[in-house]
N, CA, C and O of each residue as an XYZ file, in Angstrom:
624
protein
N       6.976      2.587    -63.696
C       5.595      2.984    -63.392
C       5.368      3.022    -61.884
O       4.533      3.811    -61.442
N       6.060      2.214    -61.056
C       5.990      2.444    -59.762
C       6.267      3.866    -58.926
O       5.419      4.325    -58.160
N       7.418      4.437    -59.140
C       6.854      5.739    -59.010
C       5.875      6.610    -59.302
O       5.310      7.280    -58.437
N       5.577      6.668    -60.674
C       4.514      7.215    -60.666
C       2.985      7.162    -59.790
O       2.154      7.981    -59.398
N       3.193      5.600    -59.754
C       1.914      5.249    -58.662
C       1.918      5.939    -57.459
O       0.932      6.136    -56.749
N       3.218      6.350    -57.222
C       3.252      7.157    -55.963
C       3.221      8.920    -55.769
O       3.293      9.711    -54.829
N       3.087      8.979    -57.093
C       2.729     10.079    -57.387
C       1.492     10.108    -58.055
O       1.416     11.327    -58.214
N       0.676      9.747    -58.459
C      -0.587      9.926    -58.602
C      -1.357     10.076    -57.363
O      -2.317     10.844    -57.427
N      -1.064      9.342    -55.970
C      -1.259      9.452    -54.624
C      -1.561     10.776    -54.247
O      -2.571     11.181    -53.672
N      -0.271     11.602    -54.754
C       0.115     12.621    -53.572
C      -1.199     13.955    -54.173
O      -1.512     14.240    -55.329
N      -1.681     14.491    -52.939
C      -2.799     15.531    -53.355
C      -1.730     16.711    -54.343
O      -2.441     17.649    -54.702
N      -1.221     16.768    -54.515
C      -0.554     17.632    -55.646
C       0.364     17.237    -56.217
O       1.440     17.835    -56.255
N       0.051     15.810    -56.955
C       1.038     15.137    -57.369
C       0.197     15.060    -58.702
O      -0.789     15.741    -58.985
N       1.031     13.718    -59.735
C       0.458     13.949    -60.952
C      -1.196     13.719    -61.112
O      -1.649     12.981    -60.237
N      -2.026     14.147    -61.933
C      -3.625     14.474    -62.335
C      -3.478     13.708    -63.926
O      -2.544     13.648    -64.726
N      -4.800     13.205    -63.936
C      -4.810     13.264    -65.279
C      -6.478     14.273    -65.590
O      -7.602     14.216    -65.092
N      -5.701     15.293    -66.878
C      -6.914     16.170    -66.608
C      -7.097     16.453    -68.422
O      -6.690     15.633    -69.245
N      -7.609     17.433    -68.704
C      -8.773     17.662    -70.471
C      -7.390     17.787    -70.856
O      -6.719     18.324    -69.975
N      -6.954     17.565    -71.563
C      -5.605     18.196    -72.376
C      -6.236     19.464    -73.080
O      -7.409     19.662    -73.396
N      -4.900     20.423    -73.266
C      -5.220     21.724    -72.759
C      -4.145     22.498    -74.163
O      -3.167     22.964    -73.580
N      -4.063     22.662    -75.092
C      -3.780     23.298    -76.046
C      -2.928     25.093    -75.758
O      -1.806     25.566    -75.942
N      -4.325     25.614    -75.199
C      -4.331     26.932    -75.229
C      -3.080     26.806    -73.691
O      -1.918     27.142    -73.922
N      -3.390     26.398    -72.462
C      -2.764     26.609    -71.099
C      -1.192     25.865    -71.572
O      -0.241     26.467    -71.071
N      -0.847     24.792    -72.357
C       0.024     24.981    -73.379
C       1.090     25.762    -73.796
O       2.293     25.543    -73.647
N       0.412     26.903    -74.451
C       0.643     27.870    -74.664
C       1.606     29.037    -73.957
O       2.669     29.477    -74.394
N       0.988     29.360    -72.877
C       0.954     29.923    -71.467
C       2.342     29.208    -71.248
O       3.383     29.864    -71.291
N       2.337     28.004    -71.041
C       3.977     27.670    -70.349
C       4.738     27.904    -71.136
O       5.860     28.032    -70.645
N       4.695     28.047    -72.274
C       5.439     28.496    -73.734
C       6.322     29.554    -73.381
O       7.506     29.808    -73.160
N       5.112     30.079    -73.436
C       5.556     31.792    -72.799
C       6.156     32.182    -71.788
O       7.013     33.065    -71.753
N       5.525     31.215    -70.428
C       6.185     31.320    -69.282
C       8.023     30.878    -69.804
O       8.936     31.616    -69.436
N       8.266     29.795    -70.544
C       9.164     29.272    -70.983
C      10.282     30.668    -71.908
O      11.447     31.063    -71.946
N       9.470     30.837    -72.271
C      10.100     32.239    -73.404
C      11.084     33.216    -72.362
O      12.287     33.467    -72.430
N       9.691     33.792    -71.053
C      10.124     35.232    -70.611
C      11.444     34.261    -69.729
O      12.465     34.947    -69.775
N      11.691     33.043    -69.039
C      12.418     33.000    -68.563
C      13.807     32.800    -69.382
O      14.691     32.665    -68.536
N      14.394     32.722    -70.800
C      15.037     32.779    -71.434
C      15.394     33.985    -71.591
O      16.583     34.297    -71.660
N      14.242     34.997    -71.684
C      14.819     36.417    -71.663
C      15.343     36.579    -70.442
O      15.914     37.669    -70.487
N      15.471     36.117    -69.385
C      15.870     36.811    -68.089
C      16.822     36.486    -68.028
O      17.700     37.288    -67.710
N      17.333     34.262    -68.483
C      18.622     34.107    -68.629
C      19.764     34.645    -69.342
O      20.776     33.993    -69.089
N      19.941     35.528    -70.080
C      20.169     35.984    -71.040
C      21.063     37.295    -69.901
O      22.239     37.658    -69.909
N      20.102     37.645    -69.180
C      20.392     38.809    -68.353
C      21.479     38.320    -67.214
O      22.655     38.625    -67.020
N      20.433     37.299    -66.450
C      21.343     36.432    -65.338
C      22.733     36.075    -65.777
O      23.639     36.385    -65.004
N      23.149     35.254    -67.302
C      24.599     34.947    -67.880
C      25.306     36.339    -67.689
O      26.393     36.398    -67.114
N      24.765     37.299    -68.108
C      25.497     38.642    -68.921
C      26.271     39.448    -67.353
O      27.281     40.153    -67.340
N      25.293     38.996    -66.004
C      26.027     39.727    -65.107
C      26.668     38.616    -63.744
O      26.854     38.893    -62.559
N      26.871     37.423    -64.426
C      26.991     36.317    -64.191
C      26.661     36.081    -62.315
O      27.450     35.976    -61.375
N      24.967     36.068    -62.379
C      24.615     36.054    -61.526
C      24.262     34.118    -61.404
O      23.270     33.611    -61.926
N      25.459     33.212    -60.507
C      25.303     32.074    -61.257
C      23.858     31.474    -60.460
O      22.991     31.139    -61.266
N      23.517     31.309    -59.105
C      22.161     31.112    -58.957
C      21.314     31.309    -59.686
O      21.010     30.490    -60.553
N      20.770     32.334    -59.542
C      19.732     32.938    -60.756
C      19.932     32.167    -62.148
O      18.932     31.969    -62.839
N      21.169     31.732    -62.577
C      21.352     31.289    -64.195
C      20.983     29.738    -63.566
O      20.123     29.174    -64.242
N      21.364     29.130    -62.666
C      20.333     28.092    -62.170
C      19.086     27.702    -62.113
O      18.542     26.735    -62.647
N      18.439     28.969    -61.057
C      17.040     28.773    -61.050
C      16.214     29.066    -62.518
O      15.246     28.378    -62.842
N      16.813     30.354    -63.484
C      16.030     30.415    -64.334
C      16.601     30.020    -65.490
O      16.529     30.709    -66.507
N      17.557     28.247    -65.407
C      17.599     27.793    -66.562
C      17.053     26.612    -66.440
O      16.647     25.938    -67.387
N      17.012     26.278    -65.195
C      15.490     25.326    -64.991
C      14.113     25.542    -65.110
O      13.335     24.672    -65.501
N      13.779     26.707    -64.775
C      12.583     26.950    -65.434
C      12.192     27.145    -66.592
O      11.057     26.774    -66.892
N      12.806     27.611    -67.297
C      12.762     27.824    -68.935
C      12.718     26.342    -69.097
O      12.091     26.195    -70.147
N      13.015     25.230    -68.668
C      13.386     24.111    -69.186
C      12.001     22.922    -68.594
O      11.525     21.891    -69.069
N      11.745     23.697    -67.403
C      10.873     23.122    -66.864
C       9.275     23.328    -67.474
O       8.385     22.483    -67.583
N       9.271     24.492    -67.756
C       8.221     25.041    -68.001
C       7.722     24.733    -69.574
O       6.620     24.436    -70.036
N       8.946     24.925    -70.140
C       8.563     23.794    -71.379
C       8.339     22.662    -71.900
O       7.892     22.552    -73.041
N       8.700     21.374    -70.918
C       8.213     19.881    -70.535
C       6.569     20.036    -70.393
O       5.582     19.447    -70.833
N       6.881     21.335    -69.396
C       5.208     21.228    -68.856
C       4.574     21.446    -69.529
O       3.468     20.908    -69.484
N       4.900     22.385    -70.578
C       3.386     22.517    -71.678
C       3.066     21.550    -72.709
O       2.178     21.704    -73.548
N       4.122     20.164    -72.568
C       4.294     19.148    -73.248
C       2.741     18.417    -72.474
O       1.673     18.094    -72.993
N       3.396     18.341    -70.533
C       2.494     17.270    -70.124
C       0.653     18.150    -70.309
O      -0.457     17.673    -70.548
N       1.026     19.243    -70.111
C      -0.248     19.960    -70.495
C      -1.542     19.227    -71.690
O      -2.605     18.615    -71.588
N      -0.583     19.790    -72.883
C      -1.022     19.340    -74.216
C      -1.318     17.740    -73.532
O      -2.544     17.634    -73.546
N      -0.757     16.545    -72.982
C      -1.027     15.867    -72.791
C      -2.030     15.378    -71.725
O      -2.273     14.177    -71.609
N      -2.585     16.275    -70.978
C      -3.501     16.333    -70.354
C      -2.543     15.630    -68.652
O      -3.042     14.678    -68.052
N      -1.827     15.990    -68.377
C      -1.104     15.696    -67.342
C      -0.762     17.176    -66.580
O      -0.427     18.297    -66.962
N      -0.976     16.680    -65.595
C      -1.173     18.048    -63.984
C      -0.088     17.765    -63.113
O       0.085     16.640    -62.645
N       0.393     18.396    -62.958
C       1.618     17.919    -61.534
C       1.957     19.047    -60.393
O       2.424     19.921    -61.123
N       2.003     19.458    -59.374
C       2.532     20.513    -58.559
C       3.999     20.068    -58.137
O       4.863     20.943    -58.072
N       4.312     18.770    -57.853
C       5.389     18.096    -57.635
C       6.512     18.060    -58.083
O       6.832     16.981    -58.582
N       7.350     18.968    -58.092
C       8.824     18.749    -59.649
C       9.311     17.115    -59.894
O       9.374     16.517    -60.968
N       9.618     16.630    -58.572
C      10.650     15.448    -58.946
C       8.855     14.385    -59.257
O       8.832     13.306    -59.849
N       8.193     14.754    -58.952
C       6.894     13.533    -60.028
C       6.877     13.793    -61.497
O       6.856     12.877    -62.320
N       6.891     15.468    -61.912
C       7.146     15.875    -63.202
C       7.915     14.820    -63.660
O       7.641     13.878    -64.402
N       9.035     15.182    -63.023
C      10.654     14.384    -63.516
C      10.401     13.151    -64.064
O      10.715     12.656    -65.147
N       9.367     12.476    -62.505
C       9.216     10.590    -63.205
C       8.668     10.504    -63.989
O       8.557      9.370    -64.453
N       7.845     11.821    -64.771
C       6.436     11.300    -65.651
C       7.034     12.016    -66.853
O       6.371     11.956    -67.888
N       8.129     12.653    -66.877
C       9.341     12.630    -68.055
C      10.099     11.646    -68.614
O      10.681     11.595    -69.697
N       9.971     10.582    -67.377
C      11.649      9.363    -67.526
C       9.943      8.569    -67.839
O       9.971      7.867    -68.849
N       9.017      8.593    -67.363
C       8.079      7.674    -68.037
C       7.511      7.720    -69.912
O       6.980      6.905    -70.667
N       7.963      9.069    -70.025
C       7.264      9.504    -71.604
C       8.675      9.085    -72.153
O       8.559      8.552    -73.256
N       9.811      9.155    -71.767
C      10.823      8.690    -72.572
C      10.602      7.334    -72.909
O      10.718      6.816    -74.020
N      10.263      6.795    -71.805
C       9.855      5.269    -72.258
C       8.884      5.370    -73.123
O       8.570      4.260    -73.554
N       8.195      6.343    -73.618
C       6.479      6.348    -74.394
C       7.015      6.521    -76.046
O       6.399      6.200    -77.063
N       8.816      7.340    -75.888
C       8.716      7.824    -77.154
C       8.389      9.311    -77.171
O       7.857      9.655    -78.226
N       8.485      9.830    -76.695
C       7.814     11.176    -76.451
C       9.082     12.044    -76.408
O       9.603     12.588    -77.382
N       9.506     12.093    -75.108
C      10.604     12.271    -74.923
C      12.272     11.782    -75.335
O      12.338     10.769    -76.032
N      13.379     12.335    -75.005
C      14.535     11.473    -75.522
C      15.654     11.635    -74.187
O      16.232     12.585    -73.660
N      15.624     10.652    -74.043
C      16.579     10.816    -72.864
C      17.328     11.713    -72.561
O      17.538     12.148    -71.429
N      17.796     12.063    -73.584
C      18.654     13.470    -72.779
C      17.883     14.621    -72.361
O      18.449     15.416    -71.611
N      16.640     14.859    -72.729
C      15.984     15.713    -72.143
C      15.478     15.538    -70.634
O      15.417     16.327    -69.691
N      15.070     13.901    -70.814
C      15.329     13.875    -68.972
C      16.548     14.018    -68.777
O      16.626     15.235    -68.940
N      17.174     13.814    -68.637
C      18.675     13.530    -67.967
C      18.820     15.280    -67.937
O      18.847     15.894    -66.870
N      18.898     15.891    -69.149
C      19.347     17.624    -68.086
C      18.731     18.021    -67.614
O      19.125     18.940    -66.896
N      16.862     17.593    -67.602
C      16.330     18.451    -66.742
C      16.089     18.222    -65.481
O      15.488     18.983    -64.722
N      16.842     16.494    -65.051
C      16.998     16.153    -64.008
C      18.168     16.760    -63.389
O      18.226     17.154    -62.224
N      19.102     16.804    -64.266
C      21.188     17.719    -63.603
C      20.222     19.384    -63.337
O      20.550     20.212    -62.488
N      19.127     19.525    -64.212
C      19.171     21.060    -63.811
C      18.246     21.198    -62.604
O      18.153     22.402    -62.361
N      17.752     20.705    -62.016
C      16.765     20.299    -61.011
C      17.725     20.231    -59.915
O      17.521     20.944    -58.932
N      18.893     19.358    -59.958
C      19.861     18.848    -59.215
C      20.725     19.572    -58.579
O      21.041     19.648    -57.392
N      21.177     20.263    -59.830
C      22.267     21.710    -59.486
C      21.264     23.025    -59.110
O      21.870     23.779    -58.349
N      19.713     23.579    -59.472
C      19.100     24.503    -58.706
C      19.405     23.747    -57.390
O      20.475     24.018    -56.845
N      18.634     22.877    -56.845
C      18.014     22.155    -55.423
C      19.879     22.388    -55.047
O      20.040     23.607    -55.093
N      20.990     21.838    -54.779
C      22.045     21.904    -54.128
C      22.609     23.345    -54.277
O      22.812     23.701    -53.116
N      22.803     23.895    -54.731
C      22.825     25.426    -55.085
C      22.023     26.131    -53.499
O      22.493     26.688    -52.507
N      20.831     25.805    -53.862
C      19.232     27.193    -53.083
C      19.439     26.196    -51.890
O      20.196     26.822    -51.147
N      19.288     25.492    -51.548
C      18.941     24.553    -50.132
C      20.191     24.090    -49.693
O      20.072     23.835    -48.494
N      21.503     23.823    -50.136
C      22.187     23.201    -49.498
C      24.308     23.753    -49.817
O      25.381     23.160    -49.709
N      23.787     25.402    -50.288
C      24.353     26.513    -50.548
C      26.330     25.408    -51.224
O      27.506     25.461    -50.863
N      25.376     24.450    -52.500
C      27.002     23.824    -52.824
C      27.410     24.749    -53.790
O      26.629     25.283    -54.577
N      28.757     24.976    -53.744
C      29.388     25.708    -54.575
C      29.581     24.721    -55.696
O      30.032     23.635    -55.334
N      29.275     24.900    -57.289
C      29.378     23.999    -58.552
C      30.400     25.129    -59.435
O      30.670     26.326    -59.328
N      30.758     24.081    -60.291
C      31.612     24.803    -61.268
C      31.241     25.872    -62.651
O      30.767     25.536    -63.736
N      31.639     27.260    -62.179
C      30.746     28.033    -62.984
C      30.720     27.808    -64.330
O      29.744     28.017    -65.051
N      32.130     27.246    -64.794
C      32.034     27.517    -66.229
C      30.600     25.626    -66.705
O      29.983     25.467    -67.758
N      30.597     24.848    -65.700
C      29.917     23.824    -65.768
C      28.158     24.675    -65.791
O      27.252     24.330    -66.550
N      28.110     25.275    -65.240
C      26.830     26.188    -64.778
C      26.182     27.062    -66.645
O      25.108     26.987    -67.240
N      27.405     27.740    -66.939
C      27.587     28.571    -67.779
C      27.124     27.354    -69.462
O      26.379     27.446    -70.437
N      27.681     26.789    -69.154
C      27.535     25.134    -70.311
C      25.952     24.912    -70.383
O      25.386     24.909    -71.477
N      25.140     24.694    -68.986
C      24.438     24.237    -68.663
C      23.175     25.655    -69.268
O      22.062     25.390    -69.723
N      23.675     26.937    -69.125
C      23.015     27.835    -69.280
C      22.743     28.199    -71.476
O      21.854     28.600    -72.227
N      24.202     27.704    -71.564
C      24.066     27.421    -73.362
C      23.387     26.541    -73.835
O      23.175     26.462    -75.045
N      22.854     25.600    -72.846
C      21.751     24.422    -73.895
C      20.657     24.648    -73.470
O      19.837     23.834    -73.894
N      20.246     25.402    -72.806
C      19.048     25.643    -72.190
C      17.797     26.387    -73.803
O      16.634     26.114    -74.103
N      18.674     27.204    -74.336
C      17.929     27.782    -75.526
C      17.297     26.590    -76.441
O      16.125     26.564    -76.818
N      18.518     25.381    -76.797
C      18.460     23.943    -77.665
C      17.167     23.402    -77.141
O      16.137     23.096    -77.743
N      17.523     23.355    -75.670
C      16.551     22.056    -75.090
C      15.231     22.865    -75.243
O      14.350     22.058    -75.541
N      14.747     24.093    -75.165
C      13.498     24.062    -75.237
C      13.326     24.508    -76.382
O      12.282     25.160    -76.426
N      13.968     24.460    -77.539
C      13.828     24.433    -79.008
C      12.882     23.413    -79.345
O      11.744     23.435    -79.815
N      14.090     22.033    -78.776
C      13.538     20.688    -78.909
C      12.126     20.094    -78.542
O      11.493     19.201    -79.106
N      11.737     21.035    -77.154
C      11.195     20.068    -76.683
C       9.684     21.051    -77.076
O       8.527     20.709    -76.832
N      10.193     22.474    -77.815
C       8.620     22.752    -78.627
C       8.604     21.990    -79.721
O       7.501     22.019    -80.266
N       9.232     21.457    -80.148
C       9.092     20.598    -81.498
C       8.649     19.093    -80.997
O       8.113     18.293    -81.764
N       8.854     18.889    -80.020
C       7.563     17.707    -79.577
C       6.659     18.116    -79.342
O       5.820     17.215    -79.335
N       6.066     19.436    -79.012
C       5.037     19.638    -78.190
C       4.529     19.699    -79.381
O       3.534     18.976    -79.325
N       4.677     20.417    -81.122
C       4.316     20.762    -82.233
C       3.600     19.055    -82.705
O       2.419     18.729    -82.823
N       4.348     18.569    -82.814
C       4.691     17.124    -83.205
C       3.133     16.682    -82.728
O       2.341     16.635    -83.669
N       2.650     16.392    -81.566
C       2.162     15.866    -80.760
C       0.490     15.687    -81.492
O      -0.156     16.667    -81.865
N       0.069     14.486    -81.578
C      -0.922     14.791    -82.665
C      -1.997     14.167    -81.373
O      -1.699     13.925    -80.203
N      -3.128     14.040    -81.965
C      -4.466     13.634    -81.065
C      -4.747     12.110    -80.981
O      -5.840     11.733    -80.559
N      -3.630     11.061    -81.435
C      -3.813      9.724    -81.449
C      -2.630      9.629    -80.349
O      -2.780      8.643    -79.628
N      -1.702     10.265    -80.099
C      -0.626     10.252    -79.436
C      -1.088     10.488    -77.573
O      -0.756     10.045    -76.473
N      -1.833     11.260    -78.041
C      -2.113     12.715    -76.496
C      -3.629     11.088    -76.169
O      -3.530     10.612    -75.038
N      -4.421     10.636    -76.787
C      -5.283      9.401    -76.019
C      -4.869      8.114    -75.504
O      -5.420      7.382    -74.682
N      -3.004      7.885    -76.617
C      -2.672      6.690    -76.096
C      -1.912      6.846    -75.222
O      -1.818      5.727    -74.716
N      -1.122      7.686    -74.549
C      -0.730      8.133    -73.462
C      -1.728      8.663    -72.344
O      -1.400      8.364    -71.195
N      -2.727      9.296    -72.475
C      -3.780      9.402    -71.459
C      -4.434      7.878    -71.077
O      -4.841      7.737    -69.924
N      -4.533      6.849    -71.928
C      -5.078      5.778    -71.919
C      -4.113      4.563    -70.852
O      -4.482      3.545    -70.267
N      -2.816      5.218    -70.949
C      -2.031      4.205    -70.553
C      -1.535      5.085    -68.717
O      -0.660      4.586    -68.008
N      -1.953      5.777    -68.496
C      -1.706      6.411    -67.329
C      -3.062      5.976    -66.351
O      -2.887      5.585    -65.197
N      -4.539      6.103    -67.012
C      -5.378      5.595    -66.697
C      -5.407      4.495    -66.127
O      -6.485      3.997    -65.802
């Protein structure tokens, strides 16, 4: 929880705000079109791009988790803590933090710090990307209205 405290701080760090159903939705989608693009990025094995947009597909579907949960973030790596915090809630399952932290890890060293990674490791990373946000709409489905107050209650 100590991180998080330090992210509730930051002016575009985590919010607690109405939980949001419909905006939800929206990252769904946002989540969707970037699967269609990965799809494209694998096929002409553009491996950045299969980076950046297999984190977003991945990202963007957490988010419509913290959404539904009435959680705001501009911050990725606060996202991240308030992922490794819902795992602790039950919400989450560790391995969903854990790749969407490696995929966070391998975009950021990739775009900023131009490391060369192992494609066929990249390519792996680009095949679970469809699973993980399978999974993680089936929490967001899951997610009932006693769940979404005792987690708003405990961030409070």
């Amino acid at each position: 929880m100590a991180g998080l405290n330090w992210c509730f701080k930051q002016e575009k760090g985590l919010k607690l705000i109405e939980p949001n159903e419909n905006l939800a939705e929206i990252y769904l989608k946002k989540s969707q079109s970037s699967l269609n693009m990965l799809e494209s990025a694998v096929g002409k094995k553009e491996f950045e791009w299969i980076l950046n947009i297999s984190y977003y597909a991945k990202y963007f579907c957490v988010y419509a988790v913290l959404t539904k949960l009435g959680i705001k973030c501009e911050i990725h790596d606060c996202t991240i803590k308030c992922v490794k915090f819902l795992v602790e809630e039950g919400i989450f399952s560790k391995k969903i933090w854990l790749e969407l932290k490696e995929s966070k890890d391998l975009r950021i060293g990739a775009l900023y710090y131009n490391t060369d990674f192992d494609k066929q490791r990249i390519l792996k990373m680009a095949e679970r990307t469809s699973d993980f946000c399978l999974e993680v709409e089936e929490i967001l489905e899951n997610l009932n209205e006693n769940k979404v107050l005792e987690i708003h209650n405990k961030l409070k």
